[in-house]
C-alpha positions in Angstrom: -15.0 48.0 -62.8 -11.9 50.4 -61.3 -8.8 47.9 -59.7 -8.9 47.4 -56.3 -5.5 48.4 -56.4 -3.5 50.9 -58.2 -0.5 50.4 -59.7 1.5 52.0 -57.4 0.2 50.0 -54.7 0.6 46.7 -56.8 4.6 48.2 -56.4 4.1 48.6 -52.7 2.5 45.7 -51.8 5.3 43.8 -53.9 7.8 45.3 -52.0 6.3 44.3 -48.6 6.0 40.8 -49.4 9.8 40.5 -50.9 10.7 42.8 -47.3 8.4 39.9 -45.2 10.0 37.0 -47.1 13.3 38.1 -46.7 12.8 38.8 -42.9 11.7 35.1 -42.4 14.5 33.9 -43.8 16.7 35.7 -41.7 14.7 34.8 -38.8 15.1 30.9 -39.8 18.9 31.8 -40.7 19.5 33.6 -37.0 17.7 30.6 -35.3 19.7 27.8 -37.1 22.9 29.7 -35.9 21.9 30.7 -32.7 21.0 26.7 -32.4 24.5 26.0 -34.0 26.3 27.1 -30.7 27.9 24.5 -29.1 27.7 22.1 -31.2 23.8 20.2 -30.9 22.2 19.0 -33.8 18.4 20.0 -34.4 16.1 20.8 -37.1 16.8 24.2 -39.2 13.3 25.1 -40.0 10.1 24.7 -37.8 6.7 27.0 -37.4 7.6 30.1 -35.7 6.2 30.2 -31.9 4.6 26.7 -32.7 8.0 24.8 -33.7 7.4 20.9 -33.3 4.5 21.0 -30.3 1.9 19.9 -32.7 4.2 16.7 -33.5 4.9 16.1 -29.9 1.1 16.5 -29.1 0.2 14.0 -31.7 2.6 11.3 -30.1 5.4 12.0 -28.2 6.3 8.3 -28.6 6.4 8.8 -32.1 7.6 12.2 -32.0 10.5 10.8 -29.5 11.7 7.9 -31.6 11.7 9.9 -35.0 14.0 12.5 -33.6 15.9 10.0 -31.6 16.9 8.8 -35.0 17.7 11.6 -36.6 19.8 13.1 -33.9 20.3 10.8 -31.1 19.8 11.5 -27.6 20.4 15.4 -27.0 19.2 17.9 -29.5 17.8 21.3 -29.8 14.2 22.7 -30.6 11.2 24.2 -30.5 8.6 23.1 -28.3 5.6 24.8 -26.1 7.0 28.1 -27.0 10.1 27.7 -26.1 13.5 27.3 -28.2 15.4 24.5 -26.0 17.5 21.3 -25.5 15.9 17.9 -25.3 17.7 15.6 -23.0 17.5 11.5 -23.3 20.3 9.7 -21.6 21.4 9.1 -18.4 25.1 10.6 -18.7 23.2 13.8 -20.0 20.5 14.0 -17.5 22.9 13.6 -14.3 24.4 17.6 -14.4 21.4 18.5 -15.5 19.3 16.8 -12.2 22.6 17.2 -9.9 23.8 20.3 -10.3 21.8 23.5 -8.6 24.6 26.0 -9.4 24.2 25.6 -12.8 20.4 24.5 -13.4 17.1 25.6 -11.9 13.6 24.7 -11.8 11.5 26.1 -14.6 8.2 26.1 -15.6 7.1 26.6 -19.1 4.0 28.7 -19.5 2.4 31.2 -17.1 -0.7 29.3 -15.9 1.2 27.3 -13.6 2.5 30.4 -11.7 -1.0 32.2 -12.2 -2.1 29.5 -10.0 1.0 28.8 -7.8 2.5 32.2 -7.4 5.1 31.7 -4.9 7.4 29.1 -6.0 10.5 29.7 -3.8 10.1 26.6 -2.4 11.5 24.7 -6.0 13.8 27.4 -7.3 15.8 28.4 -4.5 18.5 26.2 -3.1 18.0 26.8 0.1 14.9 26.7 0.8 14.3 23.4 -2.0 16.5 21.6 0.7 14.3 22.4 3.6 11.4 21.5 1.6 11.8 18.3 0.3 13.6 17.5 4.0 10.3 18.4 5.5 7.6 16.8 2.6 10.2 13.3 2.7 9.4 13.0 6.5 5.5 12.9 5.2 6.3 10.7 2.2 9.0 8.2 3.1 8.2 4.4 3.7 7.7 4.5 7.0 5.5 7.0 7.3 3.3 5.7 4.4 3.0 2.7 6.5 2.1 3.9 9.8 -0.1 6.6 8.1 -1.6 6.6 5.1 -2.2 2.5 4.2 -5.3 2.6 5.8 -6.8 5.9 5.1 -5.9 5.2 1.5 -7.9 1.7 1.3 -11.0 3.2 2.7 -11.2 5.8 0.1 -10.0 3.3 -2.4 -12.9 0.7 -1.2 -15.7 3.6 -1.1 -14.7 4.3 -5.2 -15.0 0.6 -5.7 -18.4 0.1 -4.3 -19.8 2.6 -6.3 -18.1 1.4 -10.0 -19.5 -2.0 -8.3 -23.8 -0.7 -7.9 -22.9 1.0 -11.4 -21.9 -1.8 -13.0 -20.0 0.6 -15.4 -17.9 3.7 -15.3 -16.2 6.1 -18.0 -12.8 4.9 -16.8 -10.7 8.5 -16.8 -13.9 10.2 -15.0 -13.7 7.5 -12.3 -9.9 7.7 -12.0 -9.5 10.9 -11.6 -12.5 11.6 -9.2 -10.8 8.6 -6.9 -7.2 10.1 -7.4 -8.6 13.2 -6.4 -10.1 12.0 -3.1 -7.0 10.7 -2.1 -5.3 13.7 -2.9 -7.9 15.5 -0.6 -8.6 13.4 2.1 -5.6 11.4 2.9 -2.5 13.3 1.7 -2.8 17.4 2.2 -4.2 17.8 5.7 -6.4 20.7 4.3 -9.6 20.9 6.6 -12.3 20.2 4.2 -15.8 21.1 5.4 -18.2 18.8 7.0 -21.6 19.7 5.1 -21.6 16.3 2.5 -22.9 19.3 -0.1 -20.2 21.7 0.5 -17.6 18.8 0.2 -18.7 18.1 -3.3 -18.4 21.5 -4.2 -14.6 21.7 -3.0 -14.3 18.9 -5.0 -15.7 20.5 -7.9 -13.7 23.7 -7.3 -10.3 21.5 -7.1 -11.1 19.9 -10.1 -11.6 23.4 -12.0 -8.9 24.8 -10.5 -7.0 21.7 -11.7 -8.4 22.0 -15.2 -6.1 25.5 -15.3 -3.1 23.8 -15.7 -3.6 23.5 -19.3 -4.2 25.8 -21.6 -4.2 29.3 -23.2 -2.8 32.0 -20.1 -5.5 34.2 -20.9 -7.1 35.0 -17.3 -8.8 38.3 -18.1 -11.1 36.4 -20.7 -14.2 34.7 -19.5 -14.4 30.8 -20.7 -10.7 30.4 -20.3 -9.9 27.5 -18.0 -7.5 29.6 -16.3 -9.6 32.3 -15.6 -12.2 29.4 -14.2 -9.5 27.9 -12.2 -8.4 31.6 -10.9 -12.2 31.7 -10.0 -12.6 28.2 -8.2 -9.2 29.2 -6.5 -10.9 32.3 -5.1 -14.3 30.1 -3.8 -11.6 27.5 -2.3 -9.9 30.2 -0.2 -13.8 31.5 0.9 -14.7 28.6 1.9 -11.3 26.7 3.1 -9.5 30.0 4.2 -10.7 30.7 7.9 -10.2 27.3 8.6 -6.8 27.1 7.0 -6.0 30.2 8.9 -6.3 28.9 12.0 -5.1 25.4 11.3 -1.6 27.2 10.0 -1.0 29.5 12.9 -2.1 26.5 15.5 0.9 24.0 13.7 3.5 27.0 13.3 2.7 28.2 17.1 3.6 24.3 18.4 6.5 24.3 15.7 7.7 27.6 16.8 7.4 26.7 20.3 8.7 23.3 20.3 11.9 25.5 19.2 12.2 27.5 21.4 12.2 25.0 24.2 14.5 22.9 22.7 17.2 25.7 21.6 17.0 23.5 18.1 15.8 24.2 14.9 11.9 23.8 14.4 10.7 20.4 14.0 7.3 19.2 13.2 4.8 19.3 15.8 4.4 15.5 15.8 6.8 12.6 15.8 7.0 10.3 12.8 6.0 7.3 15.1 3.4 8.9 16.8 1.2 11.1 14.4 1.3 11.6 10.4 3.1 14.6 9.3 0.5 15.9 7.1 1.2 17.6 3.5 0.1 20.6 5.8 2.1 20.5 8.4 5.1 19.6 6.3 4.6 23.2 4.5 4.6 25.2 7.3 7.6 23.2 8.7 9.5 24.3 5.5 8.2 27.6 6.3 10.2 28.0 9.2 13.8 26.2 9.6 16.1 27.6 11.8 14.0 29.5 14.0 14.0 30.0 17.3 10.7 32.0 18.6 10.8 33.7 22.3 7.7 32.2 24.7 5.9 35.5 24.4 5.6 35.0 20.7 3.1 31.4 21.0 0.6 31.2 17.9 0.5 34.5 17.1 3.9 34.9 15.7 2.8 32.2 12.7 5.3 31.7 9.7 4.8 35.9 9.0 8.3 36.3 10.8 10.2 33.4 10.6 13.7 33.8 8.4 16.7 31.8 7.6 19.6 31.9 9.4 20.9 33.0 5.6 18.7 36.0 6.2 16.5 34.9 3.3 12.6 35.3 4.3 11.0 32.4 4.3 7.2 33.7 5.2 4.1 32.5 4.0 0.9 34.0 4.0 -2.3 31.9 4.6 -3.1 32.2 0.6 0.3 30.9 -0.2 0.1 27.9 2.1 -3.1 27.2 0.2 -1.3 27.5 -3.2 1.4 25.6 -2.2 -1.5 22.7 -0.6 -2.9 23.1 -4.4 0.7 22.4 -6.1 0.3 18.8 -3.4 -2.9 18.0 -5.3 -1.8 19.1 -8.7 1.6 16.6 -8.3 -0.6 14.1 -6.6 -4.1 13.8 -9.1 -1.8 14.5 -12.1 0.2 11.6 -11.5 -2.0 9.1 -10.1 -5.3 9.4 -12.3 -3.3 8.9 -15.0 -1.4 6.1 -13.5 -4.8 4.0 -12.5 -6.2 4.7 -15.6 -3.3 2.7 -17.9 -2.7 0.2 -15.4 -6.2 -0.6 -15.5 -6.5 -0.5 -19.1 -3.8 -2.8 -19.9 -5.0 -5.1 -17.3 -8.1 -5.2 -18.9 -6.6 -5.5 -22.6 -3.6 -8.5 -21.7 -5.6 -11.5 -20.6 -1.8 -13.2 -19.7 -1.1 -10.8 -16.9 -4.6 -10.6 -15.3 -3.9 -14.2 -15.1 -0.8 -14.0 -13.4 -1.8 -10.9 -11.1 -4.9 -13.4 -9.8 -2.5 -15.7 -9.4 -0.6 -13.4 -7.1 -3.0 -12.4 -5.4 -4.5 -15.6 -4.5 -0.8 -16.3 -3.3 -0.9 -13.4 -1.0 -4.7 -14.0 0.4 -3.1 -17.6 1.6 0.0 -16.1 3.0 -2.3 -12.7 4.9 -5.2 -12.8 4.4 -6.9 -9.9 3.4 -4.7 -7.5 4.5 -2.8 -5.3 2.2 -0.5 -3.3 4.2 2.9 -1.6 2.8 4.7 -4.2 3.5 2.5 -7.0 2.0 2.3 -5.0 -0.9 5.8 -4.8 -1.0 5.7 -8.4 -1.4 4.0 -8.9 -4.8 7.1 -9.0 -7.4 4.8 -9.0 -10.6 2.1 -6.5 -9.1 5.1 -4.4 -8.5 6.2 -4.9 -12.3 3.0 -4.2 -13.9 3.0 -1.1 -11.8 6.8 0.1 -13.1 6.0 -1.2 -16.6 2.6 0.9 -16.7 4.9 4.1 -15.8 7.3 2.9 -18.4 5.3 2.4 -21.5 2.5 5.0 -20.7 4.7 7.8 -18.7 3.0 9.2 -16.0 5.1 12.4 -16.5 6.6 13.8 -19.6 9.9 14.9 -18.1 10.5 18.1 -16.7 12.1 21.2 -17.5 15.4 23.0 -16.4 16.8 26.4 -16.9 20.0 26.9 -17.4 22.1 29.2 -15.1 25.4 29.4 -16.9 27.4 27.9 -20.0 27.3 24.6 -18.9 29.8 21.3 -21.3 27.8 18.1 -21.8 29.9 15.1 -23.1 30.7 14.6 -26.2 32.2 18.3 -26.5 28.8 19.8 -26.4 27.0 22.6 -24.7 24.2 24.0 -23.1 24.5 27.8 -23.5 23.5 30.1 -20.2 20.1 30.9 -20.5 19.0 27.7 -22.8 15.9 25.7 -21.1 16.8 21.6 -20.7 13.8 19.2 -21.0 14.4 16.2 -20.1 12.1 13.5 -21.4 10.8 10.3 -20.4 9.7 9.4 -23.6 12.9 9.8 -25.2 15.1 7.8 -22.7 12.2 5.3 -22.7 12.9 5.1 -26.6 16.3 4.7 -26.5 17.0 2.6 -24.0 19.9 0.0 -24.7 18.0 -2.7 -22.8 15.0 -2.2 -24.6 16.3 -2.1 -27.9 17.2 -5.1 -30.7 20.1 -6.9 -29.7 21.0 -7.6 -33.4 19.9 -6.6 -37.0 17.5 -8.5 -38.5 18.9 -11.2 -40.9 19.8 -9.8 -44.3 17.4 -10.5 -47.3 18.9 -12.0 -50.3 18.6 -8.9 -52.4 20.4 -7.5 -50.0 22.8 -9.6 -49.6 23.7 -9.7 -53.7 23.6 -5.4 -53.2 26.6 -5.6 -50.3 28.6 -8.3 -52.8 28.2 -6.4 -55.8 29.1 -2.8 -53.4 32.1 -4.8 -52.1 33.2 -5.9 -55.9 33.4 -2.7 -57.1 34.6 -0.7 -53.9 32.9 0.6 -51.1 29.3 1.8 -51.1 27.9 5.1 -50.9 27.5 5.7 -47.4 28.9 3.0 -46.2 32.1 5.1 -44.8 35.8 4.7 -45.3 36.1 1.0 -43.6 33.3 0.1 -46.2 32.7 -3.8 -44.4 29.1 -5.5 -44.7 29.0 -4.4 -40.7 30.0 -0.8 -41.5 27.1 -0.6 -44.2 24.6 -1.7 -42.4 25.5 0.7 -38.8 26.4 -2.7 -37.3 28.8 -2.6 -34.4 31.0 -5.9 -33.6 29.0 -9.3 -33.3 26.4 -7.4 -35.5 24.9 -5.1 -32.5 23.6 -2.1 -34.0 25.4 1.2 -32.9 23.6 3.1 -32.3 26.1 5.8 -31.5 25.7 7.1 -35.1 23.1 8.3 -37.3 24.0 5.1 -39.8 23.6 2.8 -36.8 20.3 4.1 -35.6 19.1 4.0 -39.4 19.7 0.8 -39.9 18.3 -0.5 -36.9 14.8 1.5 -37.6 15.1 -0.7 -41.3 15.3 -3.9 -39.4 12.5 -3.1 -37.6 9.2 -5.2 -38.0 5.8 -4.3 -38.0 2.7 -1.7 -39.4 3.9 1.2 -37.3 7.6 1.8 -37.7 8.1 1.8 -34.2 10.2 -0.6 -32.0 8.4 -3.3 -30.1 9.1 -1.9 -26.6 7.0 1.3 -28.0 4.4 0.4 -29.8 1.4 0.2 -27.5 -1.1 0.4 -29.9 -0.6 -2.5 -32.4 1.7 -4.9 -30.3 0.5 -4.2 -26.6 1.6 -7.8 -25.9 5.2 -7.1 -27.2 5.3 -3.7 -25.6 4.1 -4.5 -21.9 5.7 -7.2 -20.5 6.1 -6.6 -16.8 8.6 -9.6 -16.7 11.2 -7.8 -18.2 11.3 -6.3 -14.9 12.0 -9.4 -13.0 15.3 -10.1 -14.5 18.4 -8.2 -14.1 19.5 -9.1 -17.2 16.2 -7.6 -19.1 15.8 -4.3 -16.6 15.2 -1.3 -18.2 18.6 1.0 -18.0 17.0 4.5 -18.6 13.7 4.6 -16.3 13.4 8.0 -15.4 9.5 7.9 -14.8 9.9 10.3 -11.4 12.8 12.4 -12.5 16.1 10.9 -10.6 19.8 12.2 -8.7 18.7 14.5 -5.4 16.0 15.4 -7.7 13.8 12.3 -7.8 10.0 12.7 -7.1 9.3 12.2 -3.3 5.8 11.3 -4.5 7.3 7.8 -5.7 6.7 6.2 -2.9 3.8 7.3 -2.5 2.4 6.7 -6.1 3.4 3.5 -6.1 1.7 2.3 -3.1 -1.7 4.0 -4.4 -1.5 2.0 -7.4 -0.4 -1.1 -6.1 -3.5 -1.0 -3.4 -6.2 -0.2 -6.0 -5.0 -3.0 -8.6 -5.0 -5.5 -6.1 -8.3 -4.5 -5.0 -9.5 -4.3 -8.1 -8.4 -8.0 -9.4 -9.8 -9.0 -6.0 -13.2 -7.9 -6.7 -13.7 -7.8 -10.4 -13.4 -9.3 -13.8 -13.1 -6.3 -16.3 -14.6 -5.5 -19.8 -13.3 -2.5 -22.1 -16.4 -1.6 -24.3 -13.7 -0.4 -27.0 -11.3 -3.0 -27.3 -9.4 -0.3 -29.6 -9.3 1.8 -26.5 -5.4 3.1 -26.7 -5.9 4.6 -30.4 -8.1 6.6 -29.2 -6.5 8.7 -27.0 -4.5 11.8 -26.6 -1.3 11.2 -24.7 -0.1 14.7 -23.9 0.2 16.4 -21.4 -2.0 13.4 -20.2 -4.2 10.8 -21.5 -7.5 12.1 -22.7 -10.0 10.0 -24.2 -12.3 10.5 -26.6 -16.0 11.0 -25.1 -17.7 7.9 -24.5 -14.1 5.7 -25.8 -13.2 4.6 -22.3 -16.3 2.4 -21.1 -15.2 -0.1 -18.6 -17.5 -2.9 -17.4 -16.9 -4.4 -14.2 -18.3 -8.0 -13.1 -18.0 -8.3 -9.3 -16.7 -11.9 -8.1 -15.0 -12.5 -4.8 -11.4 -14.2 -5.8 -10.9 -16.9 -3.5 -7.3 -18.0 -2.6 
């Protein structure tokens, strides 16, 4: 039988591989010195393209902690395509979240913009201002209170009574198809049809279109989420579009109007006290700051001609309105599915704080009633700490991203080169954080102890350092606090550490839930997280907080209210996928529900 290959192509194909192994050295080689600039420690070698996203997929607690270790609380990587700089503490995070001239919004992968094309509104200084302006007048306290309380419990209450004549519900499904109905019928001011059929099919369509977020940006290929989400985008508009039309050009002619009468910049059609200023009507306002429209112009003249007094164009047409209604949704069901769905689950799994959340509650029924407005919510300090310690241990968000716009010198005689995307992550302040962390190093074993008398007898230890004291060789700081400034500090505090897992007790969900949720650390000053970044923070915190908060609160308190609660697998939170957000496995999230009336 003749060799597939010659001899002269054994050469050849020899060469190639010595030419292809060489070339990926040089391609680590130019990436670790390319990450070398300015000074930020990171990993030399990762999968090209790939780099560490399967790690951070895995866990990102895990994934968080590890590299916390190793590098501390700024380093550079690879992740989700993208070479970039992970941020984790709150001196790093304050340029990178306060300074518009030299960071802007960025969004890695395409789907986001396939579905969102205009996005202006967050990149643009300018126009960022007039938007949050406008979407804080329909998110703030007040107008939560006055506006959306009410609406909220109704669609709350309707979810409820159907888990309640199921008995039973697969606990992410029913989350997200309440969050969702929120999203819809309280919060955007979208006109949604009346036919009960064609209703479920928006809601259908807005959950595909959803779905789009995440995964490969392939929208010419059939089966794709994006391209289904591109295609339930399409259906939305049909069937939404004429109404939206109309809608948008009524609000923008009252906005436009109320200008010009006034001689002021537009305002929102509606006062704060008066009427809610929808997620809606809070677009088109953005839409159209500093405008001044002539009588003749009325309805007609819309947002298609309104400008800045910058110049800049700040038009929108019907389709972007709608995108920009879908980007309301996306913030709103992202965050708040995920955010009932662990509250829930560790209600169900900690038998100490259902306990003291019925408690609570039967304080407030005897103080209200049954009324559970804003402010009565307001006043439930431990519901308000299982809330903020639900966001803290199972981040509703993973951070965000920033791009930098120029060269930009971070403390500790670092920097972020021009160019270089930022993430800053929840998970990795949440992991670090001093309050959080062992006060002291576990107690030294006697082996131990014989090691460090023997290393001090005959000079100092290997890696102990020049100062070579028991404190010194174990990364203690004074009084024995671990310091965790240092590599040697952080090492030794992960050796003290207890337990199967490796991870700190304020981390490790799924083998010490007790030790890692404990809302009362919350009610103390002195036990307070430092580094809670769960909605972003500086001029660019969430303007949802408010907002998600106050969904939460009103269906936990509901919920323990009218239910006793059963996981089916008690093992629940190893079995799911926490990024970009929890996922399940099919049939893993059971939840039985008991109805009971809680008397006070």
């Amino acid at each position: 039988m003749a060799p597939l290959l010659d001899a002269k192509q054994l050469e050849l194909l020899g060469i190639g591989m010595q030419l292809a192994a060489v070339l990926l050295v040089l391609y680590y080689l130019l990436k670790w010195l390319a990450g070398k600039r300015g000074g930020v420690p990171g990993p030399a070698f990762y999968l090209p393209a790939i780099g560490e996203t399967l790690s951070l997929f895995a866990s990102p607690t895990r994934y968080m902690w590890k590299n916390w270790l190793e590098y501390g609380p700024f380093f550079r990587t690879h992740l989700l395509g993208y070479p970039l700089y992970v941020v984790g503490s709150p001196g790093l995070l304050k340029p990178v979240l306060g300074d518009d001239s030299a960071f802007e919004f960025f969004v890695p992968g395409k789907t986001f913009t396939m579905l969102i094309s205009d996005i202006r509104h967050m990149q643009v200084p300018e126009q960022h201002a007039v938007f949050r302006r406008r979407l804080g007048q329909a998110l703030n306290p007040g107008a939560l209170s006055r506006h959306v309380m009410a609406p909220l419990r109704v669609v709350l209450e309707r979810h409820l009574d159907a888990w309640e004549a199921a008995g039973r519900v697969q606990l992410a499904e029913a989350c997200a198809a309440a969050s969702l109905d929120v999203a819809l019928e309280v919060l955007t001011g979208v006109p949604l049809p009346a036919a009960p059929e064609t209703r479920a099919e928006v809601r259908q369509l807005f959950r595909t279109a959803l779905a789009g977020l995440y995964g490969v940006p392939l929208p010419w290929l059939p089966g794709t989420a994006i391209h289904s989400a591109l295609r339930a985008q399409r259906r939305l508009m049909a069937l939404l579009g004429p109404e939206l039309d109309r809608e948008v050009a009524e609000l923008a002619g009252k906005m436009l109007e109320a200008g010009a009468a006034t001689g002021t910049a537009t305002t929102s059609s509606s006062s704060d006290t008066e009427a809610p200023m929808r997620m809606l009507e809070a677009q088109v306002a953005a839409a159209l700051p500093f405008h001044t429209a002539t009588p003749s112009s009325g309805a007609a003249a819309t947002a298609g001609t309104a400008t800045a007094s910058t110049g800049t164009p700040l038009s929108l047409t019907k389709e972007q309105i709608f995108e920009r209604a879908l980007g309301v949704v996306i913030a709103s069901d992202d965050t708040s599915k995920h955010l009932f769905f662990f509250e829930l689950v560790a209600a169900a799994m900690l038998p100490g704080v259902w306990a003291k959340l019925e408690e609570e509650q039967k304080q407030a029924m005897r103080k209200y009633g049954d009324e559970l407005s804003y402010s009565i919510l307001n006043d439930m300090p431990y519901l308000d700490a299982v809330i903020k310690e639900t966001i803290r241990v199972f981040p509703t968000a993973v951070g965000g991203f920033r791009r930098a716009l120029k060269d930009v010198p971070v403390e500790g005689g670092q920097l972020i080169p021009a160019g270089s995307i930022v993430f800053y992550s929840t998970h990795l302040l949440n992991a670090a954080d001093p309050a959080l962390l062992p006060r002291s190093l576990a107690p030294e074993s006697r082996k131990q102890q014989l090691e460090r008398k023997g290393a001090a007898a005959g000079g100092v230890r290997e890696g102990a350092g020049a100062a070579g004291g028991a404190g010194a060789a174990r990364g203690q700081g004074a009084a024995g606090q671990p310091d965790t400034s240092t590599k040697a500090g952080r090492r030794a505090l992960a050796r003290a550490l207890e337990g199967p897992t490796g991870l700190p007790a304020h981390l490790d969900y799924e083998c010490r839930l007790e030790e890692a949720f404990r809302p009362e650390r919350w009610l103390s000053d002195e036990t307070r997280p430092r580094q809670f970044a769960g909605f972003g923070g500086g001029q660019h915190l969430c303007l949802g907080m408010h907002l998600a908060h106050a969904e939460a609160r009103m269906l936990l308190a509901l919920v323990v209210r009218r239910f006793h609660l059963r996981l089916e697998q008690p093992q629940l939170l190893s079995r799911v996928t926490y990024f970009p957000g929890p996922v399940p496995r099919k049939g893993a999230d059971g939840l039985v529900l008991m109805p009971r009336r809680l008397e006070p």
